[in-house]
N, C-alpha and C positions, 0 to 999 in steps of 0.2 A: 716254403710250404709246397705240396705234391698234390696234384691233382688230377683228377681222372676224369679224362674228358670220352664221349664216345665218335665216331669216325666225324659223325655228322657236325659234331662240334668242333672238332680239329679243321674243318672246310674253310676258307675264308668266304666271305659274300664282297657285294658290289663297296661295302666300307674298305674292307681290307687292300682290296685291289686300287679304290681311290687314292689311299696311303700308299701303296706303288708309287701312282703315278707323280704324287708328290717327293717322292724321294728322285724317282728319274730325273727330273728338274739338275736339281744341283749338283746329279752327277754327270749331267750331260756339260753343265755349264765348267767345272770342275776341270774335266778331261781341255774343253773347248778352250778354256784360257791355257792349256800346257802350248798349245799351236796356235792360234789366232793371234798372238805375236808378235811370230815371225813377218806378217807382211805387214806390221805396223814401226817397223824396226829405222827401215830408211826416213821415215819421214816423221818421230817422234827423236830420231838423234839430229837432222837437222835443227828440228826447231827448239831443242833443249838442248842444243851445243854437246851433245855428249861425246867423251872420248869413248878408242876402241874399248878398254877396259870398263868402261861406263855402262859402256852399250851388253860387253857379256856379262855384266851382276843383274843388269835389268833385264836379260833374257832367264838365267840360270837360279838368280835369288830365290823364285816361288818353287820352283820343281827341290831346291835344296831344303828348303824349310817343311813342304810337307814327305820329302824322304827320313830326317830326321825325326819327326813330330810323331809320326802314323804311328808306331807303335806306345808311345808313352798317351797319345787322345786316344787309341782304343780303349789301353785300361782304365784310363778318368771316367772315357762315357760308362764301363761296365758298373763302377764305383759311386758314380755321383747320379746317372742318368742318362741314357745314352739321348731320349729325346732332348733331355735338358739342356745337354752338352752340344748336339745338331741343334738347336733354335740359338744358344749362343755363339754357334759358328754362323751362322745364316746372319745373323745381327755385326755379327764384326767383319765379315767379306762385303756385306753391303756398304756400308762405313767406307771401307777400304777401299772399296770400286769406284765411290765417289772421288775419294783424295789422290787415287789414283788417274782417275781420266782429265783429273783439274790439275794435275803436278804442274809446279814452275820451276823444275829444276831439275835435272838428272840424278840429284841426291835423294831430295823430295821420291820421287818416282822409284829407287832401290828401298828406300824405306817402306813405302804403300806397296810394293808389291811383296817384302819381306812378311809384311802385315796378311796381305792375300793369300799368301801360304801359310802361314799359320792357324788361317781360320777355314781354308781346304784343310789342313790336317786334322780339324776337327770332325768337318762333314765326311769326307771319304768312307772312315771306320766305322760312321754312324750311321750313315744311310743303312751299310751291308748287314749292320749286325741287329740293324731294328728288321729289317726282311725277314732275320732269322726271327723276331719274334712275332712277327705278323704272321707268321704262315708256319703254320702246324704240322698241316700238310705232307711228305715228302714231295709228292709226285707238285705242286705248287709251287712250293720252296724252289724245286728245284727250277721251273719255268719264270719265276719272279725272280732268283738270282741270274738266269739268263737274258733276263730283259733288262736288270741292271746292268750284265755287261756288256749290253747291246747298250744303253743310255750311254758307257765312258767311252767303248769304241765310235759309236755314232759321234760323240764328243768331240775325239782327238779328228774323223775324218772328218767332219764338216769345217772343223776352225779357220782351214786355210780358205774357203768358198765364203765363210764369212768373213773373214779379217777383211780379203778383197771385196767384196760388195759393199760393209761399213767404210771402206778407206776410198769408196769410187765414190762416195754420196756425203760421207763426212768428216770430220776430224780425227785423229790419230787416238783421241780417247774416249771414241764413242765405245771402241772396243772392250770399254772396265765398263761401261754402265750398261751393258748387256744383263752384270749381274743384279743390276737394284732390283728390276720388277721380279726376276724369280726369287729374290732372298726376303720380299717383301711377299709374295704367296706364299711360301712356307711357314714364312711369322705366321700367314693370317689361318693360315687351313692346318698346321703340322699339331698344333695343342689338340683338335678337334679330329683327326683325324688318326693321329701316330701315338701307340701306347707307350707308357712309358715304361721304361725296367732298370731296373741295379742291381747287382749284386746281394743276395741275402745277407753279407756281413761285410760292411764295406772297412775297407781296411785305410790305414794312411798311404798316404802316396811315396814312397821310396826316392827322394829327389837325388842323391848318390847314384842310385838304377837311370833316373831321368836323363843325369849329364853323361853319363856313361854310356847311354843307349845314342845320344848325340854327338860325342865324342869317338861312336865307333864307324854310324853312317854319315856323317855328314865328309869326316874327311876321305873314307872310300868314293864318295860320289863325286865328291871335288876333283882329287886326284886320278879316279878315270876318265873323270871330262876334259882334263889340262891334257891325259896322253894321247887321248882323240886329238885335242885340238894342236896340239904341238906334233902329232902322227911322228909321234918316239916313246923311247921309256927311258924319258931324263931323271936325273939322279934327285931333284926335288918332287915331282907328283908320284915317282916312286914312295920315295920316305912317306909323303902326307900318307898315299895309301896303305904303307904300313905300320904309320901310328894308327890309323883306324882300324886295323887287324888287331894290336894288340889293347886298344882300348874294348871291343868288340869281346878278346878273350877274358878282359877283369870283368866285363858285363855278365856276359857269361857263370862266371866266377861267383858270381855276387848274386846270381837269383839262386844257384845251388844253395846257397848258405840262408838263402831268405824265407822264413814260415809263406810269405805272403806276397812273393814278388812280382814286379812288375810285368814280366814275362815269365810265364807258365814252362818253362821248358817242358816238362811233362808231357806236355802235347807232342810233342815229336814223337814220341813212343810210338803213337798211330799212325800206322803206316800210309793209312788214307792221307793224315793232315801231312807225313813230312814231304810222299812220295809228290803230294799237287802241290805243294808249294814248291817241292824242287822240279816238277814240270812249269810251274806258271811262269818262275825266273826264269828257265829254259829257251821258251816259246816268245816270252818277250825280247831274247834276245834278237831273234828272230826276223822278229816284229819291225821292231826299232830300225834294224837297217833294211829289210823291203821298204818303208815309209819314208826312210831320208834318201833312199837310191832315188826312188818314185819321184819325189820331193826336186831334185837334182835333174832330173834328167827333162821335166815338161818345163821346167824352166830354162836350163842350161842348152839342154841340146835341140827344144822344140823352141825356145827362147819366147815361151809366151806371158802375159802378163799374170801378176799376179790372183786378180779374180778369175780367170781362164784357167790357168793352172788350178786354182781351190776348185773349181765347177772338174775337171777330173776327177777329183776325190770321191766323186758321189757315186761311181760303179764301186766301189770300195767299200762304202757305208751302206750302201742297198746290201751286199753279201752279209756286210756284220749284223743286218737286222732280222734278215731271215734265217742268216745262220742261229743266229742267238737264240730265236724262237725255235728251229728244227731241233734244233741238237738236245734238247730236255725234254721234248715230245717222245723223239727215238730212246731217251734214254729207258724211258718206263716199263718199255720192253726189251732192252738189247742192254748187258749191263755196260756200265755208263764206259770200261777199259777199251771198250771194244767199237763203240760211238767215238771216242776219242781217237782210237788208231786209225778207223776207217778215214776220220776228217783231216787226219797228218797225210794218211797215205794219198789224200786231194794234193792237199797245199804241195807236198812234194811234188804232184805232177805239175803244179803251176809254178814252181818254181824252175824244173826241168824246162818249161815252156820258158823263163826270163833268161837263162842260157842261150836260147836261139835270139838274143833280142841283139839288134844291129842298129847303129845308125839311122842307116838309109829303109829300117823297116817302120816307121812309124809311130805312132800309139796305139795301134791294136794291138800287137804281141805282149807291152806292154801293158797295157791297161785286163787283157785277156788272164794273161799269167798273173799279178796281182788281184786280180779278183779272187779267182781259181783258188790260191793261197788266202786269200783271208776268208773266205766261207771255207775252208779245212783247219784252217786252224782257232776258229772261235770255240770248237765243242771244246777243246783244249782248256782254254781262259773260261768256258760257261759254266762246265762241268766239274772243273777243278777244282773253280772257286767255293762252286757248293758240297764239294767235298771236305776242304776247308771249313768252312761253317757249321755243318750239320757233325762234324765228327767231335766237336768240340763241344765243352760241356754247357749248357746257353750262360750260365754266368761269366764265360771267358770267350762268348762271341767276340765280345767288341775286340778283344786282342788277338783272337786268332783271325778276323778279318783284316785288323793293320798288321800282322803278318805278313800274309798274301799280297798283301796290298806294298808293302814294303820291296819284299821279293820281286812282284811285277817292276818296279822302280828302279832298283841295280841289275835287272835283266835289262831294260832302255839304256842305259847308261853302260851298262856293260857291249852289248849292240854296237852303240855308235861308238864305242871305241875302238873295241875287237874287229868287229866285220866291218867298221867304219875305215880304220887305218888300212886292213888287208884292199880294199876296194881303193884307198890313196895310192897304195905303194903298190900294187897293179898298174893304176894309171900312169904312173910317172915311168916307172919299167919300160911300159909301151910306147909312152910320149918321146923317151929317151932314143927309143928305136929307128922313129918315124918325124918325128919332129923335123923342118923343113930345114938345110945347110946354111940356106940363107939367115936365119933368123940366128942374130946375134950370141954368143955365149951368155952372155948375163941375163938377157930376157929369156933365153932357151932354159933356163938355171931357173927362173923365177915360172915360168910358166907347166915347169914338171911340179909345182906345189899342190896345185890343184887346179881346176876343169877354171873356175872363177879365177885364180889368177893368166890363165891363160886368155883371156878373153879382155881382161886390164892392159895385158902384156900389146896384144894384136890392135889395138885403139893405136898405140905409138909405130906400126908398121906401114908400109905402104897395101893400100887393099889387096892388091896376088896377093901377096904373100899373109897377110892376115888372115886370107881366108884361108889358103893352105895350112894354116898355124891352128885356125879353130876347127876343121873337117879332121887332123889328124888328131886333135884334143878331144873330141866327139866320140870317134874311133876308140881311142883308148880307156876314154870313162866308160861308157860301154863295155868294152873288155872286162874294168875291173867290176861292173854291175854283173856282167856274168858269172865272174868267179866268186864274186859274193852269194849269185842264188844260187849258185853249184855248194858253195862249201855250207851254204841254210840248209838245200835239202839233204847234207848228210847228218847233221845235227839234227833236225824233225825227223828223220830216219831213227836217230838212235836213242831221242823222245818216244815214240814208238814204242821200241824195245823195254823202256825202262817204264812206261805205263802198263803193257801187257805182263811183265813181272813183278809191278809193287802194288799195281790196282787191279790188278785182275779178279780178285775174291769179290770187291766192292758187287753188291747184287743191283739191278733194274732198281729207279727211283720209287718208293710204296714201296719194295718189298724188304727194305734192309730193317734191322734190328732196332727202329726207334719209335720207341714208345711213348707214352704221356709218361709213364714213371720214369724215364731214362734222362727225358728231355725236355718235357714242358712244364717247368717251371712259371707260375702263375705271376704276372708282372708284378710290380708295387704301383699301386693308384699312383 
C-alpha cells in the first residue's frame, strides 16, 4: 500500500534515532568480533590443544559463514521480517557467545563460532536495511547509514584494543561474552523500538538459489585466503576459486530465469547501486591491507604487546567517527561523487605519506598516514553504502544491503591476498638482498617467508647476528609496506575516476528523486 506522507512526517524524532542507536550495538559488536580474535589466538590454542589447522577454522569459520549467508538473510528478512529476522539473529549469537566462550575443545569452538556467523549473517542485512525504513528522510538516511558505518569501522578498529584489555584482566573467552548483554538489549528495546516490514508479496524461498549463492562465495573466499596464506597460486586454491566462478555463473543463471528470485539482478541496471557497490569492493580492498600492514608492523617491528598495539588503533577509529558523521553533512550540499573523490584524493595523500615510512622513523609517519587514509576513505564506505540502499526499491533493501555488504567482504579477502602477497614477495626480494652472510642457508630460506618467521629463525642465532637478521627483516617489511601504499594509492586514484564517471549525476542528499510514492512503503504492523 502507498502512502503519502508530508516532509514533516518523512522527519524522524528522538524514537527513530533511539532505533539507531539500537541497531549501532550489534554492528559495532559484529565488525568487533571479525578482529578481537586475533589476540586471543595464542592463548585459546594453548589451552584447547589446537592444531595449526585448528587454530585457522577458528579464526576464518565466522567471516566465512557470514560472506556466504549475507545475501540469502537479506532476502529472508525482506520476506519474513526484517526485525523478525534481526531479533532472531540477536537470540542465536547470544546463545552462541555463551558456548562459545565456555568451549572444551577446539571442535567445540569451530562449531560455536560457525554458529556466530550465521547468526552475524542475519544481523548485518538487518540492521542496514531497517535504517532504510526508519528514516524517510534522504538527508537522515543518509547521516544514520553513516553512523552505521561508523558503528562497523569503529568495530573492526577497536577489537584489537579490546581483545588486549579482556585478555590482560581475563580469560581467552571473555572475548564471546562481550556479545550477551548487547543481544540481550536488543531483545529487550528492538520490538519497542524498530518497526517492522516485509515484503508486500512474500514469496517462497528459492533453496536451489540458496546453495548456489553458497556454493559460488564461500569457495572464492576460501580459496583466496589459502593463496594469501600459501603467498602463490597453487593449482588447488586456484580450482576451489574457480569452482566458485562457475557455481557464482549457474547462480547467476537461475535468478534470470526466476519470476521471483533470490537476487534481484535488476538492480544492477542502476548505475548508483552497481557503480557503489563496485566502488565499496574496491576500497575494501584497500582497506584490508592498510589494517594488516598497521596490524604487522606495531607488532613486529615496534614489537609491542598486544594491548599497546590495540590502544594504536584508536587514532584510526577517532577518523572513522568523525569521518562517518562529516561526509553525509557535506553530502547535502556538495553531490555525494564529489565528497567521495575529495576524501580518496585525502587517503591518497596519506598513503603517499606511508611510502616515506622507514624502520627507524617510528609511529608517527605511521600512525599520521593511516589516519590520513581512513578519514578519506570512509565518505567512500558512508556514501556508497547509502547509495546502495536508497536506490533500491524498499522491498529489496534487505538484499541490496547483503550486497554491499557481500562485496565489502571479497574486497578484505581479496586485499589480504592481492596486496597482501605483493607486500610478501617484496619482503623476501629485499630480505634476499640484505640478509646477513653469516646466517645459515636454510634459516636464510625460512626467514624470507615472512617478517614472523624471521624472528623464530633469529631465537636459534647467536645475539649479533640475530639482531642483524631482524634490523634487515624490519628494513624489508617496511619496503614491502611501502610498495603496498604506493600501489593502494594508485587504485583509490582510479576509484576516483570511476566514481566521478558512474556517480557523477547522483544529486546532494534531499534533493534526488525520492519521493513517498517512489519509496515509502508503509511497513506491516
Amino acid at each position: 500500500m502507498i502512502t503519502t506522507m508530508t516532509p514533516a512526517d518523512r522527519r524522524a524524532g528522538p524514537r527513530q534515532w533511539a532505533g539507531l542507536a539500537v541497531l549501532a550495538l550489534p554492528t559495532i559488536l559484529i565488525a568487533l568480533d571479525l578482529t578481537v580474535l586475533y589476540m586471543a589466538l595464542p592463548h585459546l590454542g594453548a589451552d584447547l590443544g589446537a592444531s595449526n589447522t585448528q587454530m585457522l577454522w577458528i579464526t576464518d569459520i565466522y567471516g566465512f559463514m557470514v560472506a556466504g549467508l549475507l545475501i540469502t538473510m537479506g532476502t529472508i528478512g525482506d520476506r519474513i521480517g526484517r526485525r523478525r529476522l534481526l531479533l532472531i539473529g540477536a537470540a542465536a549469537f547470544g546463545v552462541a557467545s555463551v558456548l562459545a566462550a565456555y568451549s572444551s575443545s577446539a571442535e567445540m569452538l569451530i562449531v560455536t563460532r560457525a554458529l556466530l556467523g550465521i547468526a552475524g549473517a542475519t544481523l548485518m542485512p538487518s540492521t542496514l536495511s531497517l535504517i532504510g525504513t526508519i528514516f524517510n528522510d534522504p538527508k537522515q538516511r543518509g547521516l544514520a547509514i553513516g553512523i552505521w558505518g561508523m558503528s562497523f569501522s569503529l568495530g573492526t578498529a577497536i577489537g584489537p584494543a579490546v581483545g588486549g584489555a579482556m585478555l590482560q584482566n581475563f580469560w581467552w573467552g571473555s572475548v564471546f561474552l562481550l556479545g550477551v548483554p548487547v543481544m540481550v538489549l536488543l531483545l529487550a528495546t528492538g520490538p519497542v523500538l524498530l518497526p517492522e516490514y516485509r515484503a508486500p508479496v512474500a514469496a517462497r524461498t528459492d533453496l536451489a538459489s540458496v546453495a548456489l549463492s553458497l556454493g559460488a562465495i564461500l569457495p572464492v573466499v576460501y580459496g583466496i585466503k589459502e593463496i594469501a596464506k600459501n603467498q602463490a597460486l597453487t593449482p588447488a586454491p586456484a580450482a576451489i576459486v574457480a569452482l566458485g566462478v562457475i557455481m557464482g555463473w549457474l547462480f547467476v543463471r537461475r535468478q534470470h530465469r526466476l519470476t521471483d528470485p533470490l537476487l534481484d539482478l535488476r538492480m544492477f541496471r542502476d548505475r548508483r547501486f552497481s557503480g557503489a557497490v563496485a566502488g565499496l569492493l574496491m576500497a575494501a580492498i584497500t582497506l584490508s591491507a592498510v589494517m594488516l600492514f598497521f596490524t604487522q608492523y606495531v607488532q613486529l617491528v615496534e614489537g609491542m604487546s598486544p594491548l599497546r598495539a590495540g590502544l594504536w588503533f584508536l587514532p584510526l577509529a577517532a577518523a572513522f567517527v568523525v569521518s562517518s558523521v562529516v561526509a553525509p553533512l557535506l553530502a547535502r550540499r556538495v553531490r555525494p561523487a564529489f565528497v567521495i573523490t575529495g576524501g580518496l584524493s585525502l587517503a591518497v595523500v596519506g598513503l603517499v605519506v606511508l611510502t616515506q615510512l622507514q624502520a627507524a622513523s617510528g609511529l608517527a609517519v605511521l600512525v599520521a598516514g593511516s589516519t590520513i587514509f581512513a578519514f578519506g576513505v570512509v565518505p567512500l564506505l558512508a556514501l556508497g553504502t547509502d547509495m546502495v540502499v536508497s536506490s533500491a526499491p524498499q522491498e529489496k533493501t534487505g538484499s541490496a544491503a547483503a550486497t554491499s555488504e557481500t562485496g565489502s567482504e571479497l574486497g578484505m579477502a581479496l586485499g589480504i591476498a592481492t596486496l597482501g602477497s605483493v607486500g610478501t614477495a617484496v619482503y623476501s626480494d629485499q630480505l634476499a638482498g640484505t640478509i646477513p652472510a653469516a646466517v645459515p642457508d636454510p634459516a636464510a630460506a625460512v626467514a624470507r617467508d615472512s617478517f614472523a618467521s624471521a624472528f623464530a629463525v633469529a631465537e636459534e642465532l647467536p645475539t649479533a647476528l640475530a639482531g642483524d637478521l631482524i634490523a634487515a627483516a624490519r628494513d624489508a617489511f617496511t619496503t614491502g609496506l611501502n610498495t603496498v601504499a604506493a600501489i593502494s594509492a594508485a587504485l583509490l586514484a582510479l576509484i576516483a575516476v570511476l566514481v566521478v564517471a558512474v556517480l557523477r549525476h547522483a544529486r546532494p542528499l534531499g534533493a534526488e528523486n525520492d519521493t513517498p510514492e517512489t519509496r515509502n512503503i508503509s511497513p506491516n504492523p
